[in-house]
N, C-alpha and C positions, 0 to 999 in steps of 0.2 A: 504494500500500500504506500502510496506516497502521498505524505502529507503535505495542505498545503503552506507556502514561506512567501516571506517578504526578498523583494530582492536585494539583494544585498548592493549598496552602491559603491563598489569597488572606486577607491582612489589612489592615485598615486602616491603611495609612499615619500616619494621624491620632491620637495614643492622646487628646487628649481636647482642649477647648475652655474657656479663661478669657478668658469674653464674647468682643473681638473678637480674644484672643491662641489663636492656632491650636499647640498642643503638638504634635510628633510625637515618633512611636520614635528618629529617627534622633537629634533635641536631646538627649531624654534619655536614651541610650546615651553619648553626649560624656559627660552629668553625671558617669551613674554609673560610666564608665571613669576620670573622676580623681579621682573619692571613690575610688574603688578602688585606686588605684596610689597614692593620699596616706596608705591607711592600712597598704598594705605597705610602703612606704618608711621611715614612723613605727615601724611593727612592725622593723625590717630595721635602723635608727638605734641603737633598743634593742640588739638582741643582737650588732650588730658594734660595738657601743659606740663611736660614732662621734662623737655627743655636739652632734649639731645642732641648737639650742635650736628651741621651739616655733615662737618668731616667723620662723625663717629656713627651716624647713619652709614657713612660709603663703608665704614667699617664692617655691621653689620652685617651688611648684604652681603660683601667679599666673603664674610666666613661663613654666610647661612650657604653661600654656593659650593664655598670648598667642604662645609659637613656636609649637604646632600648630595655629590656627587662621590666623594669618598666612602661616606658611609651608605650612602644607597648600593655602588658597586660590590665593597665588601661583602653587603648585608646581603646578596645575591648570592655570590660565591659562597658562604658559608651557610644558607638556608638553601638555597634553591639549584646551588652549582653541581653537586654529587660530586664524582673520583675526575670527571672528564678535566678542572683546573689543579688537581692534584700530577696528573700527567704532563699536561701544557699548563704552566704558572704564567706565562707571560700572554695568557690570548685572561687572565685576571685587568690586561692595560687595554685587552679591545675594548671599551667603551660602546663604541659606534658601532659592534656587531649587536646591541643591546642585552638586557638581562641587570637593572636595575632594583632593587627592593626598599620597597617604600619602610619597611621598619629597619631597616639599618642604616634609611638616609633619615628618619628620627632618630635615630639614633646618634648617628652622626652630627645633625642639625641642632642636636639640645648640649652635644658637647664641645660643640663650636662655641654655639651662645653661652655656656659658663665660661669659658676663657674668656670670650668679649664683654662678660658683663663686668668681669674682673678688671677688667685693663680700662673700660672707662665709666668704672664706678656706679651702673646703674641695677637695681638691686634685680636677679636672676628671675624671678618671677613675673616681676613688673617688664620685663625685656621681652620673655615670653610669652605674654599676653600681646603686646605689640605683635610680633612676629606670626601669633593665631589666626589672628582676625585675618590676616592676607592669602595664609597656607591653603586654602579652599579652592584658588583659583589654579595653584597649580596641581589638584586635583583632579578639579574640572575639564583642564587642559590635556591632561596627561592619558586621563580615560578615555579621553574623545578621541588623542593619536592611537592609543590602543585600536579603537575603532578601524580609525583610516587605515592603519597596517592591517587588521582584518587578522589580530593577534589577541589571546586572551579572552577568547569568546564562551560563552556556556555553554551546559548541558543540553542536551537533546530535549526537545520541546515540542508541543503538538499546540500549545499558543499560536493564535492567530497572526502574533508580532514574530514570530521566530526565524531566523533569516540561513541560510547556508550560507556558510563562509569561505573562501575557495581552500585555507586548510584546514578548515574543520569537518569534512565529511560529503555524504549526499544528504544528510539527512538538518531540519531544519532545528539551530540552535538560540538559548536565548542570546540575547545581545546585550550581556551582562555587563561590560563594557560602558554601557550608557546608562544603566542601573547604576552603577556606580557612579558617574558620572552628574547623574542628578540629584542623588543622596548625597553624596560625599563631596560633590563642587558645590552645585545650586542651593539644594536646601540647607546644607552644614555653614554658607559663608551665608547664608540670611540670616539665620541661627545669631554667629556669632556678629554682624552688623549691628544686629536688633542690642544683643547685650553690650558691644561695643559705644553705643548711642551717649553714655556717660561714664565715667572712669569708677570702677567695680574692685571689689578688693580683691590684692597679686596673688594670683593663679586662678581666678573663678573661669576668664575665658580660656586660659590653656586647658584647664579640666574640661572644661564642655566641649574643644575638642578632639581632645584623647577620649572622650566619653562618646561624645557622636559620630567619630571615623571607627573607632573601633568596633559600634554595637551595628554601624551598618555596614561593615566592612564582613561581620562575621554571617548577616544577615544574606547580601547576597551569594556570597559565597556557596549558600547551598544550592545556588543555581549557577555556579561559575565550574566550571572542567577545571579540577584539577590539575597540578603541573605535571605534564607527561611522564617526568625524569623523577616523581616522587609520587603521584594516586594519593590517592587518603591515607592518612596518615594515623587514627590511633579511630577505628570504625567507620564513620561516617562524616571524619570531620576532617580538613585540610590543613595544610603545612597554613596560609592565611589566616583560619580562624584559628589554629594554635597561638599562636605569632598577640594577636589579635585580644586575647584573654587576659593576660596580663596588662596590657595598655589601656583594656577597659575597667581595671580592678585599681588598676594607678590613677585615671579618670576620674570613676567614682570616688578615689580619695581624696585627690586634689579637688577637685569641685566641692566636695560636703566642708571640706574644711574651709575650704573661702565662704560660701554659704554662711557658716556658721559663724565668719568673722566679720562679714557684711552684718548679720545681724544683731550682733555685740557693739556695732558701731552706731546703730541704727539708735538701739537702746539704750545708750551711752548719752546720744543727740537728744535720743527725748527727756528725757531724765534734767540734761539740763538746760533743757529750752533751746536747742540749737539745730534740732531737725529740719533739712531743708524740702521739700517736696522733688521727686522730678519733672 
């Protein structure tokens, strides 16, 4: 029986060519995901008056790029790589054959920001709140190149939306890809906008989202195919929502504890007459 699918609209991986330097979607999704999060962060400096000069922004950014691209690479090779980088160590520097991991470039990215927060003295929590509110977009971006390369696709599906993807089979898959995509770029960065709107106590929005990438991260996952090079991992659950557990358990902590100190502050204001409305 063949079910019926969406078609799949096949795009060039490639978006264009200077001479022998090959551009694609996926580079410049990177780009424009930390223009992006460098100019809400700038925007976000202004109105919680936080008062981080120019130069210590370009700081910023240089190390949030060198943690996510380090630690994202790593965080690859040792979740998702198997024996194949243990043979060849140096295809660990192909980059641009892809094979990035999003929780070793958190990983990477929050060890970046302690060094920086260090060196210009702004307190590690309060840095990392900045830096949340932006990380959505390059989500959102990243999912969608997923798409364009027509990589990272789901499970087999009999949904009406279900699309064949030219390496995923004959048969019709979801397009998890854009699930992620919507949960994890769209609605995660309205999320944190919304709580962004007035300056919250340090760490409520890095909790919300390590709270909200990781409970929808583990969500779709049960409709995302497994890594070929690894199948499920301990039953029904994947190397992802492994991964995924603990960042939503660090989440839920960081978050209840800002919560609770938003609220202490709150009750502190009325007590003595100084509560301001928002």
């Amino acid at each position: 029986m063949t079910l019926a699918a969406l078609i799949y609209p096949s795009i060039d991986p490639v978006a264009f060519h200077l001479g022998p330097l090959v551009v694609r979607w996926y580079g410049l999704a990177y780009v424009a995901a930390f223009v992006g999060a460098a100019l809400v962060l700038r925007r976000l400096n202004r109105v919680w008056q936080i008062g981080i000069s120019d130069d210590h922004q370009i700081d910023i950014v240089l190390a949030a790029i060198i943690g996510v691209i380090v630690g994202g690479r790593l965080g690859y090779v040792l979740f998702y790589g198997g024996s194949e980088y243990l043979t060849h160590p140096l295809r660990i520097l192909a980059t641009w054959d892809g094979g990035m991991s999003f929780h070793g470039g958190l990983a990477g990215i929050l060890l970046a920001g302690w060094l920086v927060s260090k060196r210009i003295g702004v307190p590690y929590l309060q840095l990392v709140d900045l830096g949340a509110v932006g990380a959505p977009i390059g989500f959102l971006l990243g999912r969608i190149t997923n798409f364009v390369n027509g990589e990272l696709w789901g499970r087999v599906t009999t949904a009406p939306w279900g699309m064949v993807f030219p390496t995923g089979g004959p048969l019709p898959r979801h397009p998890s890809q854009l699930y992620e995509a919507f949960l994890e770029g769209f609605v995660l960065f309205a999320v944190l906008l919304w709580l962004a709107r007035r300056r919250r106590a340090d760490g409520m929005i890095f909790g919300a989202l390590l709270t909200g990438y990781a409970a929808f991260r583990i969500l779709v996952e049960f409709v995302r195919e497994p890594d070929l090079q690894l199948g499920f991992i301990a039953g029904p659950f994947t190397m992802g929502q492994l991964l995924s557990v603990p960042m939503l358990l660090a989440g839920v902590w960081v978050l209840t504890r800002a919560v609770k100190a938003e609220k202490a502050e709150r009750t502190s204001r009325a007590m003595t007459g100084d509560e301001v409305g928002e």
